[in-house]
N, C-alpha and C positions, 0 to 999 in steps of 0.2 A: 226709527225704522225697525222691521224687523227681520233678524237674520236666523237663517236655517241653516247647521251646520253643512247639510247633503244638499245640493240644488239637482231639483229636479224637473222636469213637465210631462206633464199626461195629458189625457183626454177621453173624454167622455164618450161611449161607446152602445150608442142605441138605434136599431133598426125597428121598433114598431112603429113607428110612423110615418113609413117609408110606404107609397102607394103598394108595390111590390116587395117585399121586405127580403134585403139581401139575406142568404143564407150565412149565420155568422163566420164560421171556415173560409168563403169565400170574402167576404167584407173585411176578415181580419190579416188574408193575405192579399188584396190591393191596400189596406192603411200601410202595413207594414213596407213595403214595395214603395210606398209613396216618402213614409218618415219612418224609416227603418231604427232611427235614433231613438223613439217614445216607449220606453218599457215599462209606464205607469198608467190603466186606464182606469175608468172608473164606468160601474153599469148600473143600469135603475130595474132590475130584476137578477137572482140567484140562481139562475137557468145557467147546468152544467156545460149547454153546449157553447153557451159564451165565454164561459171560464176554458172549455179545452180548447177552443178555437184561438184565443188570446193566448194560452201556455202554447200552441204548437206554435206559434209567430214568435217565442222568447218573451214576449211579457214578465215581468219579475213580482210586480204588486199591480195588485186589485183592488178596488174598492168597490164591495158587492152590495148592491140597490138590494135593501127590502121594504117593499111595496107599502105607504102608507095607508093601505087597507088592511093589512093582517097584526097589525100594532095593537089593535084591539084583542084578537085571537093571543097574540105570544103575550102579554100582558097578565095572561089569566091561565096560562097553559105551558108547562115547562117543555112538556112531551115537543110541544108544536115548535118552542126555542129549543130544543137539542138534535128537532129533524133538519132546521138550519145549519145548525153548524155541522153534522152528522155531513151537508150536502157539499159542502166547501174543504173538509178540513183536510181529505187528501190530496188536497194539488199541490204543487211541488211552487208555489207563488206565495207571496208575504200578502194574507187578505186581512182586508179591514172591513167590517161587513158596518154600511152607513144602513142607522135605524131608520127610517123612514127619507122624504124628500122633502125639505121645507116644511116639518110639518105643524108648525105652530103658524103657518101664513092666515092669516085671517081670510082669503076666499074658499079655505076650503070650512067654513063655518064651523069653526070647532068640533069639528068629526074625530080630529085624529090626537089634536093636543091634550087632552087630558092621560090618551093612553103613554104617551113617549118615554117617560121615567120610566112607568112599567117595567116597558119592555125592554127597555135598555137595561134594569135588573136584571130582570128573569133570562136576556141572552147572556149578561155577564153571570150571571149564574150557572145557564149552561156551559160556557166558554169553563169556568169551573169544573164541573162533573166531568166531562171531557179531558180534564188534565192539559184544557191549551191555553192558561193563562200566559200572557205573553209572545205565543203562537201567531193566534187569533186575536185581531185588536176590533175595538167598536170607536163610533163618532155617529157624530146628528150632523148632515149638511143644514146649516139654517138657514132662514133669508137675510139679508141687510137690511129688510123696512122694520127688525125688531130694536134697531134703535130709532128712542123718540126725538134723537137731535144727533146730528153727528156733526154738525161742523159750528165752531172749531173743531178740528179732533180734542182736543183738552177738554171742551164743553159736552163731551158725549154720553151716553148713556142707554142701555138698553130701557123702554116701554116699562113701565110697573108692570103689565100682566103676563111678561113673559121673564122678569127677573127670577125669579121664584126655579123655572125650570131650567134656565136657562146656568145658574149657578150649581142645581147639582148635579146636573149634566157633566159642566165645566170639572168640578172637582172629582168625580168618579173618572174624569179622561185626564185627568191632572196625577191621580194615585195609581192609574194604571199606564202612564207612560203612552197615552195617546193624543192623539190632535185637535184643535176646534176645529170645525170645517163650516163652514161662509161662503156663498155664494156672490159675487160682488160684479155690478154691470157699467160701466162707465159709460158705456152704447146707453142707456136707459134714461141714464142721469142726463147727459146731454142735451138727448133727447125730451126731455119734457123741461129744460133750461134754454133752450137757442135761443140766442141774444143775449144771452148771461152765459154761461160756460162758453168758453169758445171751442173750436173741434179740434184744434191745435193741441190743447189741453185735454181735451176727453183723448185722444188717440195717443196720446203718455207723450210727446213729442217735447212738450215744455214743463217747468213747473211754476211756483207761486210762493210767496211769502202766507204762511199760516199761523195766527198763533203764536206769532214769533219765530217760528222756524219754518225752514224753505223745503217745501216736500218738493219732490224730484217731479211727479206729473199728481194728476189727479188719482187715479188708483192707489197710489200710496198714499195722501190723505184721507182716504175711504178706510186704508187697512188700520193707520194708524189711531183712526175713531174708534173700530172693533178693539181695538187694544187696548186705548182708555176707556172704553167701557168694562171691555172684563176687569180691566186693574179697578175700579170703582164697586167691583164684586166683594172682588176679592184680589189682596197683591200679592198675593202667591200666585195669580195668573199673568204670570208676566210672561217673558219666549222664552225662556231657560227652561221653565217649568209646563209650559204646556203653548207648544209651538202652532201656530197661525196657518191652513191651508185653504186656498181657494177653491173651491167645489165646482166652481163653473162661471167662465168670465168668457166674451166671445163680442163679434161684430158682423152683424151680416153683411150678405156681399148685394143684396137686392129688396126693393119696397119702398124706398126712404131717396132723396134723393141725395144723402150723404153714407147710405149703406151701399156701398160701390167695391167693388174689388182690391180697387186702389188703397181705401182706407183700409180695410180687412185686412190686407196683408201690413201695413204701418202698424195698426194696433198689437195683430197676436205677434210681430217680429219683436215689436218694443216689448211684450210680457214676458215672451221668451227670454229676451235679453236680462230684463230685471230678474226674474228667474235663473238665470244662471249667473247673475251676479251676486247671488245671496239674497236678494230679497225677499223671495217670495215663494213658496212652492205651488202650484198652482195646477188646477185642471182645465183645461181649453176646452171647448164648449162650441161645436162639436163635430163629431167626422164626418160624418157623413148629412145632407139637407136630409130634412124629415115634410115629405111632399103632403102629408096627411096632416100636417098639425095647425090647429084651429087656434085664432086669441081667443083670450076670454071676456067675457061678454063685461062690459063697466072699467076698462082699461084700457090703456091707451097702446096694445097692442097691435101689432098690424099683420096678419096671415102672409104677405109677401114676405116681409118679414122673418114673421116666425122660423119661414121653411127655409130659409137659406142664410144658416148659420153655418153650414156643412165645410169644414176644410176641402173633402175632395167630392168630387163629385160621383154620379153613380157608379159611373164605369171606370172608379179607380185613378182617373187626373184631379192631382192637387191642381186647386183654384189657384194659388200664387203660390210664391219657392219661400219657403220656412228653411232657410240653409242650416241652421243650428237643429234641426230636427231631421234634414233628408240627407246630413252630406256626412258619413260614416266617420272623417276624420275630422271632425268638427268637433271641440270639446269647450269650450266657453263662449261670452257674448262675442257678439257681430263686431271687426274691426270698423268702425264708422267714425273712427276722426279723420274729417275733410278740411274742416276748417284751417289753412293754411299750414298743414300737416307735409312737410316733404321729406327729403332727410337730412336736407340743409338745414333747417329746422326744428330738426330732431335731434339735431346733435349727434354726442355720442349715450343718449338715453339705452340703460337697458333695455331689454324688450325681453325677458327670459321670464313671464308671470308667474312660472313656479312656485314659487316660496310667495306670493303676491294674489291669492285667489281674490281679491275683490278688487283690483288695479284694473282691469279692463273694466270695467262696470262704471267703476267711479269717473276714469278718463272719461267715456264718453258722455259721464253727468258735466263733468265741467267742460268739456266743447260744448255743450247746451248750456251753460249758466255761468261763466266766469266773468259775464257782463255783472252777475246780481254784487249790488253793494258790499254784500256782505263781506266779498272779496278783496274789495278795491284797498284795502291798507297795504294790498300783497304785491299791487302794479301788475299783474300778471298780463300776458299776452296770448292770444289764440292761438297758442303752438302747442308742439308737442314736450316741445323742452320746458318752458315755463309751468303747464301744467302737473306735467309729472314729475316734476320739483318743485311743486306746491305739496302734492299730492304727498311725496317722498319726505318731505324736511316739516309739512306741517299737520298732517294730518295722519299722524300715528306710524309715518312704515307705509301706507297702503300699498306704494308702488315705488320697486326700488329704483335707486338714484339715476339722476341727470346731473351733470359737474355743469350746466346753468342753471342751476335750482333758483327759482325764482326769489326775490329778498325784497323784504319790506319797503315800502315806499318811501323815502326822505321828505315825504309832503308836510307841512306845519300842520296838525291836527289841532291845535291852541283855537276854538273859534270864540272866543270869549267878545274878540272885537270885531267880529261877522256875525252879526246876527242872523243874516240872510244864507251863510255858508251851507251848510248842511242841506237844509231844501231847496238849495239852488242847484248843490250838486244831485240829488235824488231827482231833481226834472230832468239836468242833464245827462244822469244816467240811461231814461226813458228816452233822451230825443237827439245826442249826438250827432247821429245820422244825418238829422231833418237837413234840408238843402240850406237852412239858414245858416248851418256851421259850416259849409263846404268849403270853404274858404279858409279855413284855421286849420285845416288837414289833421282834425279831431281823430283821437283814436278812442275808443272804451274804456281806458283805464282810468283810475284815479290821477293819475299824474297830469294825465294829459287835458283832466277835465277840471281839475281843481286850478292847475298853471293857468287855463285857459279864462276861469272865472275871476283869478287874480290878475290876468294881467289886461285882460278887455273889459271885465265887468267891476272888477275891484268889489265883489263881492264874500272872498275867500284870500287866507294866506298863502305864501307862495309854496310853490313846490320849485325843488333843487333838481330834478331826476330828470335824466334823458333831455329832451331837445324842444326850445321851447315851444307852447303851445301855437302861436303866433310865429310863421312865417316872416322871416324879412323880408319883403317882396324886394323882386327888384325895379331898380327907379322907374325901367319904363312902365310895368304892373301900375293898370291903375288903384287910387284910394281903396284900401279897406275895407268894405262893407261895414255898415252898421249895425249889427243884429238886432235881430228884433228882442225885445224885453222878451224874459219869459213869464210865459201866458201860467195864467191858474188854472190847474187840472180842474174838473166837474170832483165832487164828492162822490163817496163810494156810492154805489147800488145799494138800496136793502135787496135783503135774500128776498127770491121768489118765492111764493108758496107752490108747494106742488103736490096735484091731487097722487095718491095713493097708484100704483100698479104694479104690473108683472114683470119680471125675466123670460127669458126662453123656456126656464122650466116652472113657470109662474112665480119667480122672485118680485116684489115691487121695486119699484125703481127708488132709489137710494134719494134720503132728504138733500132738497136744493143746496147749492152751492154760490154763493156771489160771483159772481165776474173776474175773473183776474186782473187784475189793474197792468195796463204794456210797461209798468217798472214797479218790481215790487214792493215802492212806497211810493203813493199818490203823495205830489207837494201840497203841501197846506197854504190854504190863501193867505198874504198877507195879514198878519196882525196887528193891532192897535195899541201894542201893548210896552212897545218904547219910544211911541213917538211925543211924550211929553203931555199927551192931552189927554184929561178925565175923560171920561167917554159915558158918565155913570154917575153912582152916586159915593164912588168909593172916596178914600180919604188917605191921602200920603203916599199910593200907591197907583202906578195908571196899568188897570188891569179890565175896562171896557165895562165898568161895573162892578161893583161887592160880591165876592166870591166865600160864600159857607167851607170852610175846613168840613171835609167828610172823615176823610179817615188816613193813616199815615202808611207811606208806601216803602219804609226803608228794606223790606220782603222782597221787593223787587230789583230785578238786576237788570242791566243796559238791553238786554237780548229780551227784555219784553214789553221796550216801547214798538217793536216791529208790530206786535197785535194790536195797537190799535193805529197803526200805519201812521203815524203821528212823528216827525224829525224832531222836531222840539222839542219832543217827549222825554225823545230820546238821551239829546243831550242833557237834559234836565234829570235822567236817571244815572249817569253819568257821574252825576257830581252830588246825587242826593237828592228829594222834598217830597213833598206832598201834592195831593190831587184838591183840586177844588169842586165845587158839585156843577155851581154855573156856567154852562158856556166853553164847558174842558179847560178852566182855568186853570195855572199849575204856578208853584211861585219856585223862584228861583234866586236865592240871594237878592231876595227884597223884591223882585219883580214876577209881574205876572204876565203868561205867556198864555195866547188862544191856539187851543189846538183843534180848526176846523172838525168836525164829525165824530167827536171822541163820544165810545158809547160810555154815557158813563154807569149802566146800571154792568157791564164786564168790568170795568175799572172797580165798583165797588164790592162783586165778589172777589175779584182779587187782591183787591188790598186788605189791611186786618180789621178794617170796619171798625178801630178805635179813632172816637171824636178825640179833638184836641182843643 
């Protein structure tokens, strides 16, 4: 992840294309009146009357648009970069003047990217002569299609033809204590993914197993791409040293038949929330519908669309309540644990977040996710006590104590003599619910799912904790139901391709993303691989076939069988071996194990590529 020590949110603040274009004094006193909380905006022209209009509403910081037309001009002209800063430098606001706007995007055909170094000299230059070094800061809003791969995040990488600029860009805002700025759309991505991303996910509501670690929603595996790409610059670009801002993220409220009100306010509450959880510092995109703005022609942009991305409307009503932004004593994320949250169940949990600035953020990650595996050694339960005594006793302090702090499971993790353990409990994680278990009075925890595989499926060891999975009915209750076997999940999705396009302010839509699987490890089908029978032409070994040694994986550690969603893998990293090339074969104290859909050309750059 990454953390900003200061959280904060702004917004993006432009009337030209607006049929009637509000006067900015007026348009800045209905924003303010609406979210009197947002003292950060950002504007795509250096027009004084937008800067005093935003200072008389208390605005603190700006981020001042210059036009990717005059980039050519200030590139070659000092006079022309010192009448910029000359127009900015007495306001009494912290400005950050953005060089142009996306301007290495490929539909504006190479008009403007050869100038952007330039002129980002020649203004730091000026910013010099002036004596406002440190004053006055610069940054390039980019787009997100300037990486050629971005998912996994670990597999990402900025385009070869914008590496070049994009690095000493990076390192001039690295030396001078300024920011990257990125534009990032999860509306976009969605959208040109339906049936593959679900909208649960694009609207930050859930997250995913990634790469072996569990991003919170999809927007933060987006951010975390950007981040491994610049660390593949350079690792001096990590957050410490040159901190991560979103330039413009948004959801419209009209055009689409999932650009709804309803959603708009889900998405920019949830950025909010990450946002003032530390995650993310961010621009929201944008205040006001812009009635005049056209797609562009070869993208998959839609002018209904386009125009109503607007927070509030003309005449000054917020579209939906951004409480962390309108309600003046509002000072961190949204209280939103429901889930079985009372105060019976709270305990006697602290609640003073003071000394805890990222305890409300994190709680309401784990009311979203303490079904995911990852958790399940902890037993935890959807309360408020158990989580914030997960939160408290294992995860560094984040949130201070609960005297029920939650404690490891007494479950036997030994599956040596279960072969089936592991991905029987990872289906059970995804299907507990299903009406087939109703009867066992299944909870989501490990205890309750692993007892329940031991004692009706005898597919797992026992667990000791809490109360058994299995009801004793009583005599008159009739017989037990027989469950049904558990079924084999479908194999992952390959990634979609997806053609090339726009943001709101012409960003492309961000490269495809796979599907999220409903538990964050799909079970792997049945294998062949201890049932005694050659399957192949191997010898001494029943591995479904002769498996090639590729290369040795002692580099890896248990936390990166999750990338290739593989249980087997898992446990097999566990305790040590090797990959095979055929078929995702993997040996394991003399045996080979098939791990349905293993890609193995990511297995072989991850491992050290020595033959054995």
């Amino acid at each position: 992840q990454v953390f900003i020590t200061k959280a904060w949110v702004g917004v993006n603040f432009a009337l030209m294309q607006q049929h009637s274009p509000l006067n900015p004094q007026k348009a800045a006193k209905m924003f303010n009146e609406a979210y009197p909380n947002v003292k950060h905006f950002k504007t795509f022209i250096y027009d004084r009357k937008y800067l005093n209009a935003l200072q008389n509403r208390d605005a603190t910081n700006v981020l001042v648009g210059v036009p990717n037309e005059e980039l050519a001009i200030i590139a070659g002209d000092v006079n022309k970069a010192l009448e910029i800063i000359d127009s900015v430098k007495d306001f009494a606001m912290q400005i950050t003047l953005a060089v142009g706007t996306q301007p290495l995007a490929p539909w504006w055909n190479n008009q403007f990217a050869p100038h952007v170094v330039d002129a980002f000299k020649m203004l730091r230059q000026a910013i010099e002569q002036r004596e406002l070094k440190g004053t006055i800061q610069l940054t390039v809003p980019f787009f997100h299609g300037m990486l050629s791969k971005d998912y996994p995040p670990q597999a990402s990488q900025f385009a070869g033809e914008y590496e070049e600029t994009v690095r000493t860009i990076a390192q001039m805002l690295k030396e001078d204590g300024g920011f990257f700025c990125i534009n990032i759309y999860p509306w976009f991505t969605y959208r040109a993914n339906q049936g593959v991303i679900s909208l649960d996910y694009a609207l930050l509501k859930h997250g995913h197993n990634v790469g072996g670690k569990y991003y919170q929603n999809l927007l933060m595996v987006q951010i975390a791409a950007v981040r491994e790409a610049l660390l593949k610059l350079d690792q001096e670009f990590d957050d410490s040293k040159l901190p991560l801002v979103i330039g413009e993220t948004g959801w419209p409220t009209a055009g689409h038949k999932d650009a709804t009100v309803a959603n708009a306010a889900t998405y920019i509450n949830n950025v909010v929330d990450m946002a003032q959880s530390g995650a993310i510092n961010v621009f929201l995109f944008e205040a006001f519908d812009e009635g005049r703005k056209e797609a562009l022609e070869g993208t998959l942009q839609v002018e209904t669309e386009e125009q109503n991305f607007g927070l509030v409307d003309l005449s000054g009503n917020p579209k939906f309540n951004i409480p962390q932004l309108s309600d003046p004593t509002a000072t961190g994320p949204r209280q939103v644990l429901t889930v079985l949250d009372d105060p019976n169940q709270g305990g006697a949990c602290e609640t003073n977040f003071s000394a805890h600035p990222e305890c409300q953020g994190a709680l309401n990650y784990m009311f979203a996710n303490w079904q995911n595996p990852h958790y399940a050694p902890f037993n935890l339960e959807p309360t408020r006590c158990s989580l914030q005594g997960y939160l408290h006793v294992h995860e560094n302090d984040k949130c201070p104590a609960c005297p029920c702090a939650a404690q490891p499971s007494s479950c036997e993790t030994d599956f040596s003599a279960y072969p089936d353990c592991q991905w029987a409990l990872d289906y059970m994680f995804a299907n507990w619910q299903h009406p087939d278990y109703e009867y066992y009075k299944l909870k989501g925890t490990r205890c309750s799912l692993q007892g329940y595989l031991n004692a009706v499926e005898n597919k797992c060891p026992a667990c000791v904790c809490g109360a058994s999975p299995s009801p004793s009915p009583d005599p008159s209750d009739s017989p037990a139901p027989s469950p049904s076997p558990i079924p084999v999940p479908p194999a992952s999705p390959s990634p979609i391709a997806v053609p090339p396009s726009l943001s709101p302010s012409s960003s492309p839509f961000p490269s495809p993303i796979p599907s999220p699987f409903p538990s964050p490890f799909p079970s792997p089908s049945p294998d062949t691989c201890h049932d005694g029978v050659w399957n192949g032409d191997e010898e001494g070994i029943d591995c479904g076939g002769s498996c090639s040694k590729t290369c040795h994986c002692d580099d890896l550690g248990p936390g990166d069988a999750e990338y290739f969603h593989c249980p087997a893998l898992q446990r097999l990293l566990q305790s040590g071996g090797c990959y095979y090339l055929e078929e995702g074969c993997v040996a394991e104290d003399d045996r080979l194990v098939y791990c349905p859909g293993l890609d193995m050309a990511t297995v072989m750059e991850a491992c050290s590529q020595k033959s054995e």
